[in-house]
C-alpha positions as CSV (number, residue, x, y, z in Angstrom):
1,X,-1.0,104.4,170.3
2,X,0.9,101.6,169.9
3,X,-1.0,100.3,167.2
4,X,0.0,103.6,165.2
5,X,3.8,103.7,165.8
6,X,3.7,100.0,164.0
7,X,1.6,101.7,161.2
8,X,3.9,104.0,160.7
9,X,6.5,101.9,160.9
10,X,5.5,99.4,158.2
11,X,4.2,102.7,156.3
12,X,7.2,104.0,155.9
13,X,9.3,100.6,155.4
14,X,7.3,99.9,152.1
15,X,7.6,104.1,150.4
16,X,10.8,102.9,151.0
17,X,11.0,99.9,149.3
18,X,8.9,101.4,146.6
19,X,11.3,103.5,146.3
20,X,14.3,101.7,145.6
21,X,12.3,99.2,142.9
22,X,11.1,102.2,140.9
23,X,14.6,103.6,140.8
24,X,16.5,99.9,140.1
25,X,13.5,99.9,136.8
26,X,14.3,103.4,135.7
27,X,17.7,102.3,135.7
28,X,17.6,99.4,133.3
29,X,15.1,101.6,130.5
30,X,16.8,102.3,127.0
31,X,16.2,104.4,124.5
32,X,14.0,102.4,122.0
33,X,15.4,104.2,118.7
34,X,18.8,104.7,119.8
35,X,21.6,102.3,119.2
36,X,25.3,102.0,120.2
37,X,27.9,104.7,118.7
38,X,31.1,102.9,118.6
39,X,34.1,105.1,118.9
40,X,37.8,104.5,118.0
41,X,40.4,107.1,118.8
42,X,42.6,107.7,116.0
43,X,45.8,110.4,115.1
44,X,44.2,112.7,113.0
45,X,47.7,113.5,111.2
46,X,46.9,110.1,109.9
47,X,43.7,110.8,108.4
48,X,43.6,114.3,107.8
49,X,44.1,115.7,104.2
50,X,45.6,118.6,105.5
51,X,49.2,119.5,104.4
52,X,51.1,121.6,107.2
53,X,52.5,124.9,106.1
54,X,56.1,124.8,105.2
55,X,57.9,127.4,107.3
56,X,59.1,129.9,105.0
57,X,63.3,130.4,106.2
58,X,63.9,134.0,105.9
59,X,66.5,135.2,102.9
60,X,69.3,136.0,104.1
61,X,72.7,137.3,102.0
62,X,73.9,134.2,100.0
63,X,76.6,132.9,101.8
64,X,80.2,133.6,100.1
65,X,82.1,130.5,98.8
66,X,85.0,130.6,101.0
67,X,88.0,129.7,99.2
68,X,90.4,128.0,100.8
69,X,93.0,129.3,102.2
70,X,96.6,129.3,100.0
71,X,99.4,126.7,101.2
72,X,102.4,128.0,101.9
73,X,104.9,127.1,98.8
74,X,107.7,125.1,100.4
75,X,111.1,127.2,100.8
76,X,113.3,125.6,98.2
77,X,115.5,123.0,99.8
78,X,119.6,124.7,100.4
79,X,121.5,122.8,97.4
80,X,123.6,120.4,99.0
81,X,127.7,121.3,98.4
82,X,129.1,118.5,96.4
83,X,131.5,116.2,98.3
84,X,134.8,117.0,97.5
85,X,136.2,113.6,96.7
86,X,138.9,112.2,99.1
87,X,142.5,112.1,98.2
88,X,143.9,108.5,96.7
89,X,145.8,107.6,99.1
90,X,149.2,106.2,98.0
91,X,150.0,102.3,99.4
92,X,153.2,103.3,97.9
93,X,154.0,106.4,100.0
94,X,157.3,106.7,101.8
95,X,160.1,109.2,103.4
96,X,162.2,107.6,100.1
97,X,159.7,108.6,97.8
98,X,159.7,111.9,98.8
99,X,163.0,112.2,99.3
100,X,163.3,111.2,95.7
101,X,160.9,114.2,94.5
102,X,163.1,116.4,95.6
103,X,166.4,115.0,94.4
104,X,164.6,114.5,90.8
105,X,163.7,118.5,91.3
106,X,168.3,119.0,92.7
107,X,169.0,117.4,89.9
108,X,167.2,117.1,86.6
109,X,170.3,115.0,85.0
110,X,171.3,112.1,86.8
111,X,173.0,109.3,85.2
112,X,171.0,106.0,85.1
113,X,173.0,103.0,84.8
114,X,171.6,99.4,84.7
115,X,173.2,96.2,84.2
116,X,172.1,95.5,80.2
117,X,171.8,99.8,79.0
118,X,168.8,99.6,76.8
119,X,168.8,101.4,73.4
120,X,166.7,104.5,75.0
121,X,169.8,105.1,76.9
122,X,172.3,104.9,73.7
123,X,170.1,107.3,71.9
124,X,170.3,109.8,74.7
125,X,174.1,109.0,75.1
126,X,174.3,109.3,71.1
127,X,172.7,113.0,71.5
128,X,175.5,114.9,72.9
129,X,178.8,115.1,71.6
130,X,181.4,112.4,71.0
131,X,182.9,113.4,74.5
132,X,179.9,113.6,76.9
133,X,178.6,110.2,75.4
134,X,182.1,108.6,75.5
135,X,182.5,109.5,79.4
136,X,178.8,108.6,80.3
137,X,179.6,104.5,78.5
138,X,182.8,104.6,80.8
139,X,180.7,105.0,83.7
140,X,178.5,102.8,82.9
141,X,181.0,100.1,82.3
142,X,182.7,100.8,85.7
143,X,179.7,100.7,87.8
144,X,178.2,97.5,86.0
145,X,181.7,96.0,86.3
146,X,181.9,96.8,90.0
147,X,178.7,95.8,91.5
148,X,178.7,92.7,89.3
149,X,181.8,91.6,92.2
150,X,178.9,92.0,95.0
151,X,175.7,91.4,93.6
152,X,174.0,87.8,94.7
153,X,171.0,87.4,92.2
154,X,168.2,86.3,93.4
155,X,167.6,83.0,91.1
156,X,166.6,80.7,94.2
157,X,163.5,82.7,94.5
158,X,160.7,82.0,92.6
159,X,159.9,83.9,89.3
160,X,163.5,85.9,89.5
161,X,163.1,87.6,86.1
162,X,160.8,89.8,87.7
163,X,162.7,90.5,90.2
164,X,164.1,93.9,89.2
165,X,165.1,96.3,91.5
166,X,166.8,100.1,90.9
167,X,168.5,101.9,93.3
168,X,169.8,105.9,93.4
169,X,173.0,106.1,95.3
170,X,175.2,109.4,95.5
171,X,179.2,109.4,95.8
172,X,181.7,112.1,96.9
173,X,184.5,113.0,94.8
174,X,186.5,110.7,96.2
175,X,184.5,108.0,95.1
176,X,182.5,107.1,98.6
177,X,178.9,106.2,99.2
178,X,177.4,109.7,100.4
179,X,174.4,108.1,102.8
180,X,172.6,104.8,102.3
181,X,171.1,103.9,99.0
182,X,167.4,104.7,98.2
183,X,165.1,102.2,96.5
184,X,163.3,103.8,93.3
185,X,161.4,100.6,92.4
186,X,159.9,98.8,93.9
187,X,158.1,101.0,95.6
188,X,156.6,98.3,98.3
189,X,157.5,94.7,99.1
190,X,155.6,94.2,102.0
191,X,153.5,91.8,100.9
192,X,156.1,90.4,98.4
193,X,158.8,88.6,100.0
194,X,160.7,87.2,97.1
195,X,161.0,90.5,96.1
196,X,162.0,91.8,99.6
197,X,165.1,89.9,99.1
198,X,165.8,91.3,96.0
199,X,166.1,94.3,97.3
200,X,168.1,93.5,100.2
201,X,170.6,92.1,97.5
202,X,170.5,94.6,95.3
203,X,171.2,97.4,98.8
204,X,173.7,95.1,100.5
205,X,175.4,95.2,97.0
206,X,176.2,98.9,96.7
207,X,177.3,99.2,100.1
208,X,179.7,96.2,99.9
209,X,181.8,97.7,96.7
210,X,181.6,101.3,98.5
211,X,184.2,103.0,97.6
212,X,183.9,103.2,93.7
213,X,186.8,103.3,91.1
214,X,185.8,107.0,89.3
215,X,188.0,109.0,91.6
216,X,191.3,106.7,90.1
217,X,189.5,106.3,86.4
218,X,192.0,108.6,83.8
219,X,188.5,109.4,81.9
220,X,186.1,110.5,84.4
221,X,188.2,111.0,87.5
222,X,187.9,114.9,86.1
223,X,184.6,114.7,85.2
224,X,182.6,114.5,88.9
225,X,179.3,115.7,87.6
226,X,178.9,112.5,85.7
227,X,179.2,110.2,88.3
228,X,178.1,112.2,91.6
229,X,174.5,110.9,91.7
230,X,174.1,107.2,90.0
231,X,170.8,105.1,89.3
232,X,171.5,101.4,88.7
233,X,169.0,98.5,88.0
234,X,170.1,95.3,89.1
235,X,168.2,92.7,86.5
236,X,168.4,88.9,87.3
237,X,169.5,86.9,84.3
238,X,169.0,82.9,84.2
């Protein structure tokens, strides 16, 4: 019995290891005609010949050419209003000069008097008749006469022929100053001194021989309209 289990036993232990050497020989038999296939995996976009089918876009209406749109034309700029220039003002502006505009517009025919008469004067004194002209040299001579007595020229200033100065005075019929004198010329001495002084002079003279000899004179004493309103230049001489 015993004998039989161990039969069995090694029986069975060698189908076994039959077994396993018959499957470890089939295991290493190759085909005797075959041979190795390599393989290589490759893109076959790469290596095909075939083109892919464009894509056909549908037609669609042809697109308009937009034009663009129109710029607004620029509103014409408003013309500019010319500047109207500013008035010149006058350095030489005074109450005096004024004044004188008016007097010039009262009376149109003054007498003008100076210390030497020019020739323009002895025309215009040769223009109206023998009487007229005879009565306007008398006043002259008076006047120069007279203001001669208070006149100081101005010959310790520098340059004293160009000191010249005219004055307007007006009288009354008795012969006396009617307000202070006005200065026609000149018409500024501020920034002239030398002739600052002439004109003082020339003021300080006409007020000094205030009154004036017409009233007594036997020529013009009658004749007031040609001595009422005077105009005398006081002219250095060296």
């Amino acid at each position: 019995m015993r004998a039989g289990v161990v039969v069995s036993i090694v029986g069975h232990i060698g189908f076994v290891i039959m077994t396993m050497l018959a499957w470890e020989a089939r295991s290493t038999i190759t085909l005797g005609g075959g041979s190795v296939v390599p393989i290589e995996i490759v893109d076959v976009a790469d290596e095909s010949n075939v083109r892919a089918l464009s894509v056909d876009e549908p037609e669609g209406e042809p697109i308009p050419n937009e034009e663009p749109p129109a710029e607004d034309e620029p509103a014409p700029a408003p013309s500019e209003r010319p500047t109207p220039p500013r008035p010149r003002q006058n350095d030489d502006f005074s109450l005096d000069s004024v004044q004188d505009l008016v007097n010039h517009d009262r009376q149109p025919g003054r007498r003008r008097t100076e210390g030497d008469p020019s020739d323009r004067q002895r025309q215009g004194a040769g223009q109206g008749t023998a009487e007229v002209a005879a009565m306007e040299d008398r006043v002259r001579s008076l006047v120069q006469r007279h203001l001669e007595r208070c006149w100081r020229m101005p010959l310790d200033q520098p340059d004293p022929e160009r000191l010249i100065v005219t004055l307007e005075f007006e009288l009354d019929r008795n012969g006396n100053l009617r307000g202070p004198p006005r200065v026609t010329s000149p018409r500024n001495t501020t920034f002239d001194p030398p002739m600052r002084v002439a004109v003082d002079n020339a003021v300080r003279a006409v007020t000094t021989c205030d009154p004036y000899p017409f009233a007594t004179d036997p020529v013009v004493a009658d004749h007031y309209d040609t001595w009422d309103r005077l105009e005398f230049t006081f002219r250095p001489r060296s």
